[in-house]
C-alpha positions as CSV (number, residue, x, y, z in Angstrom):
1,X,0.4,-22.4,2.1
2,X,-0.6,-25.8,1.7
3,X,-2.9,-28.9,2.4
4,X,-1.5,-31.3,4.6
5,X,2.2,-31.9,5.5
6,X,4.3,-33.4,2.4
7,X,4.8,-37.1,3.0
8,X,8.3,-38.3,3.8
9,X,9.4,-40.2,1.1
10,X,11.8,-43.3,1.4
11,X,14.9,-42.0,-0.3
12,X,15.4,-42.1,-4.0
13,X,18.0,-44.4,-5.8
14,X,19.0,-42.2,-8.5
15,X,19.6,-39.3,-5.5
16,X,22.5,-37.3,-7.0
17,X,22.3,-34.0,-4.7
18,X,21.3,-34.3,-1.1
19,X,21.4,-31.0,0.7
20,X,21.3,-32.4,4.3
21,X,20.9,-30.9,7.8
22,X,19.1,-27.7,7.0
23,X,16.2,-26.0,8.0
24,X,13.4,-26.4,4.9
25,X,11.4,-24.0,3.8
26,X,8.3,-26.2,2.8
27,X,4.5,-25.4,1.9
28,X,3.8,-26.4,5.6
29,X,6.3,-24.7,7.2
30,X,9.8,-25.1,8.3
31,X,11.0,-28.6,8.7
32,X,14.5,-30.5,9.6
33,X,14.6,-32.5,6.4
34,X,17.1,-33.7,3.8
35,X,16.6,-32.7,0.2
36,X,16.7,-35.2,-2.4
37,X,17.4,-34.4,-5.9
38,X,18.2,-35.9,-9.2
39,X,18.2,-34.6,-12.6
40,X,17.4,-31.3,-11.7
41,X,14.2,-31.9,-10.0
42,X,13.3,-32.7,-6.3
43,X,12.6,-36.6,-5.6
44,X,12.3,-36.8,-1.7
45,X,12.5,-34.6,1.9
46,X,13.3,-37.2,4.2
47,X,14.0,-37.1,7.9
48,X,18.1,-35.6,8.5
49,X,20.1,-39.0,8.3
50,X,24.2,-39.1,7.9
51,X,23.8,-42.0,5.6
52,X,23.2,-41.0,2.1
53,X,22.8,-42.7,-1.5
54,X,26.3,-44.1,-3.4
55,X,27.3,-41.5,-5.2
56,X,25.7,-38.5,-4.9
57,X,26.9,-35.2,-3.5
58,X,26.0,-34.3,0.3
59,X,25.8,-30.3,0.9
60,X,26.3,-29.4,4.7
61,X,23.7,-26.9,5.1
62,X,23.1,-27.8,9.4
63,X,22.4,-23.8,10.8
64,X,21.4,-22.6,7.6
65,X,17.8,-22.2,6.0
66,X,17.1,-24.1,3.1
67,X,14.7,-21.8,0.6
68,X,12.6,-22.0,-2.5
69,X,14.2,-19.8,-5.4
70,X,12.9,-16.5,-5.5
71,X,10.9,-15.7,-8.6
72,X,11.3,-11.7,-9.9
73,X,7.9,-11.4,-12.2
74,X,9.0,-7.6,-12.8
75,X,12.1,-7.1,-14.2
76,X,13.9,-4.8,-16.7
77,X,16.9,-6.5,-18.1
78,X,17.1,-4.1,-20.7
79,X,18.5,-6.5,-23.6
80,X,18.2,-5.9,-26.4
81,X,18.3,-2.2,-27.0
82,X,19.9,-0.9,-24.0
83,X,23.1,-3.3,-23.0
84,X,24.5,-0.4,-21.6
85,X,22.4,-0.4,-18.7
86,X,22.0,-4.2,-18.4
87,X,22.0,-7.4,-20.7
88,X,20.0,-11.0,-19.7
89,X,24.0,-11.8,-18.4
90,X,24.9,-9.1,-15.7
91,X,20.7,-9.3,-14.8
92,X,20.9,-12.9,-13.9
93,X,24.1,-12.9,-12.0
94,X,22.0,-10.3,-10.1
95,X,19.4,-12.8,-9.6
96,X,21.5,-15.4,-8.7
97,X,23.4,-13.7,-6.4
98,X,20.1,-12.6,-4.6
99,X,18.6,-16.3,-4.8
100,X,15.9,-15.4,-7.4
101,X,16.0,-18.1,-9.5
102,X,13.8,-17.0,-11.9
103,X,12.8,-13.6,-13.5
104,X,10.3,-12.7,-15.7
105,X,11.1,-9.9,-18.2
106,X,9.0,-7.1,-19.0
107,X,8.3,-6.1,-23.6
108,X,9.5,-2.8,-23.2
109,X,12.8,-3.3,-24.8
110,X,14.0,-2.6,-28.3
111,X,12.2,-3.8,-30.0
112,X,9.0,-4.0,-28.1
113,X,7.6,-7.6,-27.6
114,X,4.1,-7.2,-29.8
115,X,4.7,-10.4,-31.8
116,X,5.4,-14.0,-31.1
117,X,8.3,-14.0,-33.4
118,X,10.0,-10.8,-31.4
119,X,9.9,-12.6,-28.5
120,X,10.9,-15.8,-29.6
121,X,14.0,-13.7,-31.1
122,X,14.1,-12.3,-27.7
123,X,14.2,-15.9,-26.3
124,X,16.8,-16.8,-28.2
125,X,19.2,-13.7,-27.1
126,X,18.1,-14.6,-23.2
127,X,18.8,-18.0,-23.4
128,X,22.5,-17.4,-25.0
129,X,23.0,-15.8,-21.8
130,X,20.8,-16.8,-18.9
131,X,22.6,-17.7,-16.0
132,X,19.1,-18.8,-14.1
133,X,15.1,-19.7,-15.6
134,X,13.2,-16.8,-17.2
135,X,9.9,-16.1,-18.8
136,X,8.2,-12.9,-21.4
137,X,6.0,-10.7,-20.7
138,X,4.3,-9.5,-24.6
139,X,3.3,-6.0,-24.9
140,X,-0.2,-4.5,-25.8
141,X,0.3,-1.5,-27.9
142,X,-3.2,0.4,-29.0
143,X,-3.0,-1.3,-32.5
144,X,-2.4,-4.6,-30.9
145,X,-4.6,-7.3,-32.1
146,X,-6.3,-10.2,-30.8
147,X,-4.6,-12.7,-33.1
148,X,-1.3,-10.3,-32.4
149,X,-2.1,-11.8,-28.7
150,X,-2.7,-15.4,-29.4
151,X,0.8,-15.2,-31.5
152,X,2.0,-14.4,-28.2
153,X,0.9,-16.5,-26.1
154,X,1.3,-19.6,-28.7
155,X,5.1,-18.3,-28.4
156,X,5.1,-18.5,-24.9
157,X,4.8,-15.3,-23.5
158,X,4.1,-15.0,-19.2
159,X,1.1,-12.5,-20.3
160,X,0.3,-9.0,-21.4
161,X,1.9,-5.8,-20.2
162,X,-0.1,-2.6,-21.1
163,X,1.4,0.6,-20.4
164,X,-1.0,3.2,-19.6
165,X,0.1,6.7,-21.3
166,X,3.3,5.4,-22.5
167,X,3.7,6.0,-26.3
168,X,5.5,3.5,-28.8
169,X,7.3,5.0,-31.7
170,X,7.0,3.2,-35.0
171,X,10.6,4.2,-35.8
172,X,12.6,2.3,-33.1
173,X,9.9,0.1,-32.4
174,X,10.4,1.5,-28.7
175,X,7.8,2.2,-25.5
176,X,8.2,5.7,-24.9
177,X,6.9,8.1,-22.2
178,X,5.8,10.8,-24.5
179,X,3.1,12.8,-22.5
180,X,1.1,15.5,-25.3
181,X,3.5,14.8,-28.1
182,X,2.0,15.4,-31.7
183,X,5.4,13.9,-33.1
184,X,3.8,11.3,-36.2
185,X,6.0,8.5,-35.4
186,X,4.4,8.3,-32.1
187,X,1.8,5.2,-31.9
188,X,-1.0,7.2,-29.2
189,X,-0.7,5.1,-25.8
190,X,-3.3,2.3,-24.6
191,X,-5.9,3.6,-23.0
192,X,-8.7,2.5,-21.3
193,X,-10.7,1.7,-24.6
194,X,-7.5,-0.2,-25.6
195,X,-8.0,-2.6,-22.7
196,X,-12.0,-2.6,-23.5
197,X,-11.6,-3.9,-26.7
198,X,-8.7,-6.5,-26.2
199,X,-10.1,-8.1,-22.8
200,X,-12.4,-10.3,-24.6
201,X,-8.9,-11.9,-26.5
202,X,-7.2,-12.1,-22.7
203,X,-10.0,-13.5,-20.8
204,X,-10.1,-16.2,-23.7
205,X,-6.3,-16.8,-23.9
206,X,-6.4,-17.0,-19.6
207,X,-3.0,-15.3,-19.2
208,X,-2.8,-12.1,-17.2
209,X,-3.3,-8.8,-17.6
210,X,-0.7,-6.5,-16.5
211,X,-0.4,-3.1,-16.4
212,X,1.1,0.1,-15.2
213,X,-1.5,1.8,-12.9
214,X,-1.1,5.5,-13.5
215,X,-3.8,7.2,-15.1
216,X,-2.3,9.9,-17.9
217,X,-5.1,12.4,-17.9
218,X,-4.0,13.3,-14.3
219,X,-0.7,12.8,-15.1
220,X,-0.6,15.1,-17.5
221,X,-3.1,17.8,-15.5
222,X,-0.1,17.6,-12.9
223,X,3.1,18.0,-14.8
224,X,5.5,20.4,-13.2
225,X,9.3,20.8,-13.4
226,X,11.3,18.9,-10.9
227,X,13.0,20.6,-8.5
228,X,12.6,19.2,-5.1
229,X,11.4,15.7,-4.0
230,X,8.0,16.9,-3.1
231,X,7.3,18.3,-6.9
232,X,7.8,14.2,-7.9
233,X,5.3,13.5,-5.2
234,X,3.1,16.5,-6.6
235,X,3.2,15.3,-10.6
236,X,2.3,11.8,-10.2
237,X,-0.5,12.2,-7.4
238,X,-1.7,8.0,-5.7
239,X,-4.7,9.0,-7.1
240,X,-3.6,8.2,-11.1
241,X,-3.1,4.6,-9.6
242,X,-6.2,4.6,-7.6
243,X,-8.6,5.6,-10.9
244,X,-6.0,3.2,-13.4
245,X,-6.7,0.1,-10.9
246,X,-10.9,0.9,-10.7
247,X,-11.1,1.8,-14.3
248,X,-8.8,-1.4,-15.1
249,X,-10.6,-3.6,-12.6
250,X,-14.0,-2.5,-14.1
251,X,-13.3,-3.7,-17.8
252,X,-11.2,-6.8,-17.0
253,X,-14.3,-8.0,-14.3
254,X,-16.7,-7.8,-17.7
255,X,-14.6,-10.2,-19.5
256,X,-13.3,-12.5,-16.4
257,X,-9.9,-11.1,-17.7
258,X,-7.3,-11.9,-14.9
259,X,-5.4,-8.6,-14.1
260,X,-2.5,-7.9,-12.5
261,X,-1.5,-4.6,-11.0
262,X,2.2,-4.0,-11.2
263,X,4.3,-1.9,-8.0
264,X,1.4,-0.6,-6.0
265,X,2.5,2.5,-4.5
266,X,0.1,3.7,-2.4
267,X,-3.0,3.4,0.3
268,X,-5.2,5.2,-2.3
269,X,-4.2,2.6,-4.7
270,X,-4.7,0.2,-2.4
271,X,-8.4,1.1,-1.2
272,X,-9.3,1.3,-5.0
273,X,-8.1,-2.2,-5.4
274,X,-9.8,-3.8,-1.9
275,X,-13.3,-1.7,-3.3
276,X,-12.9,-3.9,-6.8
277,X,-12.0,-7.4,-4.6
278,X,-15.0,-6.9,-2.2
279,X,-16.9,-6.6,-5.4
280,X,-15.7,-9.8,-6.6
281,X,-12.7,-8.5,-8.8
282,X,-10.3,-11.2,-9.6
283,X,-7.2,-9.0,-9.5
284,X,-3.8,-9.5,-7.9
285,X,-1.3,-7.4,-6.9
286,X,2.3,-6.7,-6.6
287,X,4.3,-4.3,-4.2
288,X,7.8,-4.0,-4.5
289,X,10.7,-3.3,-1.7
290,X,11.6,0.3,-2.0
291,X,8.2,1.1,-1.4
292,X,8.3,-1.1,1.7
293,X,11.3,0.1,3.2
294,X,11.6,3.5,1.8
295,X,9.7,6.3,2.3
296,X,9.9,10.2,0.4
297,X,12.3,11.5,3.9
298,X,14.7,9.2,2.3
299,X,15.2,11.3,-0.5
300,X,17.8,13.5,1.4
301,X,20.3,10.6,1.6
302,X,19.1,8.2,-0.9
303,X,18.7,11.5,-4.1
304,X,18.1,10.5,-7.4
305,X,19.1,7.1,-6.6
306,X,15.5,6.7,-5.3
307,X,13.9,8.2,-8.4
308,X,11.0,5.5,-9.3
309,X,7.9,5.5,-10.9
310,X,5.5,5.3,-9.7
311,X,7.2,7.4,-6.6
312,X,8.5,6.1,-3.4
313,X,5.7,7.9,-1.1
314,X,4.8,8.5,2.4
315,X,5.4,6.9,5.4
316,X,1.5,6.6,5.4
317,X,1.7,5.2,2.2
318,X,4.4,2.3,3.5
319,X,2.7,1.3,6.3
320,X,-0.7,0.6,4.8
321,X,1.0,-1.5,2.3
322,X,3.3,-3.0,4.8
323,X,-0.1,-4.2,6.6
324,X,-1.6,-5.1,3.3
325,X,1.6,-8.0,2.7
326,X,1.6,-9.0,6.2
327,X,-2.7,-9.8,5.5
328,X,-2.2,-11.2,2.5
329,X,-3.9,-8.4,0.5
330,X,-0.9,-7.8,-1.8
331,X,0.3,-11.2,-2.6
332,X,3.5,-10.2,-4.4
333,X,6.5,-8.6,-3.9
334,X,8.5,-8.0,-6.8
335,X,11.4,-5.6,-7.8
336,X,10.3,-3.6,-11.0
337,X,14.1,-4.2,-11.6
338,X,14.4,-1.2,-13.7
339,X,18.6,0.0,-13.9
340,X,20.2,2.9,-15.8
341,X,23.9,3.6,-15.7
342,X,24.8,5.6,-12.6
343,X,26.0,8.4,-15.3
344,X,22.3,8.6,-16.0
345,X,20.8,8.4,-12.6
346,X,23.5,11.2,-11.1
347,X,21.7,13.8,-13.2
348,X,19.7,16.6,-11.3
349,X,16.3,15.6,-10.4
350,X,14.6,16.3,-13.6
351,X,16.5,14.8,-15.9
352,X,17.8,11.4,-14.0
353,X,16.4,8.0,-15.0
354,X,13.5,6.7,-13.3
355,X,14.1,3.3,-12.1
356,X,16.3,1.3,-9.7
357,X,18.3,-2.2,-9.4
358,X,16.2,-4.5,-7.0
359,X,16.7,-8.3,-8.5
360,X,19.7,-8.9,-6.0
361,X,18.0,-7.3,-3.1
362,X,14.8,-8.5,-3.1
363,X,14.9,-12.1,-1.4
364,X,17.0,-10.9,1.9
365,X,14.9,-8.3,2.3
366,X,11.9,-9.7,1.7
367,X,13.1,-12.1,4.8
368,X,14.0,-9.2,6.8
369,X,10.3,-7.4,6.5
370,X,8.8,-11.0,7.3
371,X,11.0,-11.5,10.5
372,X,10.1,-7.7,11.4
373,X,6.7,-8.7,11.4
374,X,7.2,-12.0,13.5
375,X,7.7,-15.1,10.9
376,X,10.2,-15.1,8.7
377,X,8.5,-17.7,6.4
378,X,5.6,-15.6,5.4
379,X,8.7,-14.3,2.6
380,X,8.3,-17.6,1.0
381,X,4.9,-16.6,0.1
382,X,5.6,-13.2,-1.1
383,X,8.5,-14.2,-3.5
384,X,8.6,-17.5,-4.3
385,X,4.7,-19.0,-3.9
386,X,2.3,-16.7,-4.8
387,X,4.6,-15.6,-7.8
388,X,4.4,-19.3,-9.3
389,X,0.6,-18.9,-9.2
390,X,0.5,-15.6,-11.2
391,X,3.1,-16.9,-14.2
392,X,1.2,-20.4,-14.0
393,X,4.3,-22.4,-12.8
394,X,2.6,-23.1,-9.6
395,X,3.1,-27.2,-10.1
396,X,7.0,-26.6,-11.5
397,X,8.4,-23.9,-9.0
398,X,8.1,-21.7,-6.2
399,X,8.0,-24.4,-3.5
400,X,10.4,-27.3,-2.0
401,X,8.4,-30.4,-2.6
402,X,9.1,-33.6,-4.7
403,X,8.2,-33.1,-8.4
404,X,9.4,-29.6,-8.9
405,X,12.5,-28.0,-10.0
406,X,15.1,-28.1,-7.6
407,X,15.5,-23.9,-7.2
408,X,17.0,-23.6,-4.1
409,X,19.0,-21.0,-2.0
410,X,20.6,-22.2,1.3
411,X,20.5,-18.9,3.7
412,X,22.6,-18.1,6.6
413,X,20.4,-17.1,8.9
414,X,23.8,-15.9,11.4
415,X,25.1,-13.9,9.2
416,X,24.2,-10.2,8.0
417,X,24.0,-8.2,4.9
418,X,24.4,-4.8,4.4
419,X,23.7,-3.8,0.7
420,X,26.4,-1.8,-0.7
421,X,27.4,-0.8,-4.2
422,X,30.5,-3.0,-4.3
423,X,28.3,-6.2,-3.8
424,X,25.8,-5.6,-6.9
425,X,26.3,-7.4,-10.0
426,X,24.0,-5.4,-11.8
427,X,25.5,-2.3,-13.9
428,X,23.8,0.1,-11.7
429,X,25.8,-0.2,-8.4
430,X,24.1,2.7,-6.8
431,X,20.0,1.9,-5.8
432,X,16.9,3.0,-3.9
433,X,17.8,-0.5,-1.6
434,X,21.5,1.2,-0.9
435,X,22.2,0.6,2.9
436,X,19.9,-1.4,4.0
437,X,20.8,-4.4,6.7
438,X,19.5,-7.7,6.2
439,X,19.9,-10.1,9.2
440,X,20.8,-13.4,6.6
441,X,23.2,-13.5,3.9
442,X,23.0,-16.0,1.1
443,X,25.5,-18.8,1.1
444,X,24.8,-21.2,-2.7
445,X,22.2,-21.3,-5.5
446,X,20.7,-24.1,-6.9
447,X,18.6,-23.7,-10.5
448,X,17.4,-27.2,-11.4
449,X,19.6,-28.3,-9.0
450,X,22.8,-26.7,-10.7
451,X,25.2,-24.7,-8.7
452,X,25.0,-21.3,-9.8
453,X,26.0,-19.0,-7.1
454,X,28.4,-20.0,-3.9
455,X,29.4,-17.6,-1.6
456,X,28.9,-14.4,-3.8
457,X,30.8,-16.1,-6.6
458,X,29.3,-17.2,-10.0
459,X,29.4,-21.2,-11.1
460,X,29.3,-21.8,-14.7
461,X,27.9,-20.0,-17.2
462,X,24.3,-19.7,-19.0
463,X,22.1,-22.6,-18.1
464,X,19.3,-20.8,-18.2
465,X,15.9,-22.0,-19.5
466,X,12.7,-20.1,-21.1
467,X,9.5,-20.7,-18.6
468,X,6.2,-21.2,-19.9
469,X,2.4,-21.2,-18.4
470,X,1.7,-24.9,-18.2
């Protein structure tokens, strides 16, 4: 993860937080160091000592694991246009409780991020009620313009989302799936051409390119009703992600575009995506947990509450991207934190809401699939690292050294989790993650080395800040 062990600095007089005893999660590796900070940022690991600087408050954390905040770069939080379901507020206690420190929000609410002055109104809402850090993704429609982009990213925006075969009605200035509608207040969906002819205005601006890898011809050439599990399986077939990711790979690699493939579902997928990287392709991609720990024999105890798109697949499917994480092929996990109110997601299997919760769950079980596979701090990687890289935050967050942002969590590696409804702080209580056991349990949260989260429990209110690519 890094060059070098991080010097052991002598410790800082303006030390106002000391989290002492614990077992750091640091770029080289796990170390027995104390944790220095002071106004909000981390000055010093030093060697464990029981004498501390006047004044500042020690933390106890001897037995426990001392992390790097998460950072989610695939949420939903739904707000504005769909509070029912979630706001910034109930998403970011989610976080928190979870240890994700940081979330990253995708355009697709109401109304769509195409401008820089939506999402600095956006901004605005998140930050009236942002409990922990969070960053914008802007949308590319197919009118979308270049200087549409560079207003965008001049406002701050993570990157570009692009939504393959998803419409965007003029009306309620909302993303829509809308497969073969002729309704006139649709907006048609990006396409390929789309892509073509903006990738010139991302390569320049040097944010990434993200998109939904599910190509809509074959979408649309496998629609069927929905009555079992295996007719969801059937209508959205890995290979619309394996042709989205070549035929996405092939444009951006023209431009030197950096693109980003969002929740990578399958091996097909995945083969198209190591054919473009042998070839030099400068793509990354993301996985998320359910299709880690899930597979479609779940279906019969998880139902609709595992209803995602893309789908949760095989056990073939899980396993190849299992491999892929634990190799470093997918860099990222993420959640696709995508809720709907359990009203919506208990409707039969064609008409539930696609999408699932996953913000809260995503750090412990991130550490659970890392200590399955034999070290435990390959998670730090996966959620925290690598995740800094992609947003451009890599010298801010995403590790414990001196000179970033003191986003910590303090794990109990003793101590269990089992993720039940009654423990989410999201709206939806009921998710494709239900059940699962993680061996560690999260004990406090630290954003900018604020208390946020102890024991379950919220600390203070909003304090959250708007992240930008340095």
């Amino acid at each position: 993860m890094g060059h070098g062990r991080e010097p052991l600095v002598p410790f800082h007089p303006l030390t106002e937080l000391v989290i002492a005893g614990g077992t750091v999660g640091t770029a080289d590796g796990p170390r027995q160091v104390d944790v220095h900070v002071s106004d909000g940022v981390i000055t010093a690991l030093e060697e464990h000592s029981t004498r501390h600087p006047a004044g500042s408050r020690v933390v106890d954390a001897i037995g426990m694991y001392v992390l790097p905040g998460a950072i989610d770069v695939h949420v939903h939080g739904r707000d504005p246009g769909f509070p029912e379901k979630e706001d910034f507020g109930t998403l970011t206690l989610a976080a928190a409780a979870g240890g994700v420190t940081t979330v990253v929000d995708m355009p697709n609410t109401i109304p769509g991020v195409d401008s820089g002055g939506v999402l600095e109104s956006k901004a605005a809402l998140a930050h009236s009620k942002a409990r922990v850090d969070f960053g914008l993704w802007g949308l590319i429609r197919s009118s979308s313009t270049a200087d549409q982009l560079e207003s965008l990213a001049q406002a701050g925006a993570t990157g570009f989302k692009a939504y393959l075969g998803y419409a965007f009605s003029r009306s309620r200035r909302q993303v829509m799936y809308a497969p073969d509608s002729d309704d006139p207040d649709l907006e048609s969906p990006p396409d390929y051409g789309t892509l073509l002819r903006l990738a010139p205005a991302v390569a320049a601006l040097g944010l990434p390119l993200v998109i939904h890898a599910e190509d809509p011809g074959i979408l649309a050439a496998f629609r069927r009703p929905l009555e079992s599990y295996a007719d969801v399986l059937a209508s959205r077939p890995p290979e619309a992600e394996a042709v989205a990711i070549a035929a996405a790979a092939a444009i951006a690699d023209s431009f030197g575009a950096r693109l980003h493939i969002a929740h990578l579902s399958s091996s097909l997928g995945l083969r198209a995506a190591e054919v473009a990287m042998r070839d030099g392709s400068t793509l990354s991609l993301e996985t998320c947990p359910q299709y880690l720990w899930r597979s479609d024999a779940d279906f019969a105890q998880l139902g609709t509450s595992m209803k995602v798109y893309p789908p949760v697949r095989t056990a073939v499917d899980r396993q190849a991207l299992i491999e892929a994480v634990d190799q470093g092929v997918i860099r990222i996990v993420a959640t696709d934190h995508a809720p709907h109110s359990d009203a919506e997601k208990a409707r039969p299997l064609e008409d539930a809401a696609a999408g699932s919760p996953g913000v809260q769950t995503l750090y412990l079980s991130s550490l659970e699939l890392a200590k399955r596979l034999g070290d435990v701090w390959k998670a730090l990687k996966w959620v925290a690292e690598a995740p800094a890289v992609l947003i451009g935050l890599q010298e801010s967050k995403g590790r414990i050294s001196p000179g970033f942002d003191a986003d910590l969590a303090i794990v109990d590696p003793r101590r269990g989790t089992v993720f039940r409804p009654a423990l989410m702080r999201s709206r939806q209580k009921h998710g494709a993650m239900e059940g699962l056991e993680s061996s560690f349990s999260i004990v406090e949260v630290y954003v900018r080395g604020r208390l946020v989260v102890k024991k379950g429990r919220a600390v203070g209110g909003p304090i959250g800040r708007m992240v930008k690519p340095s």
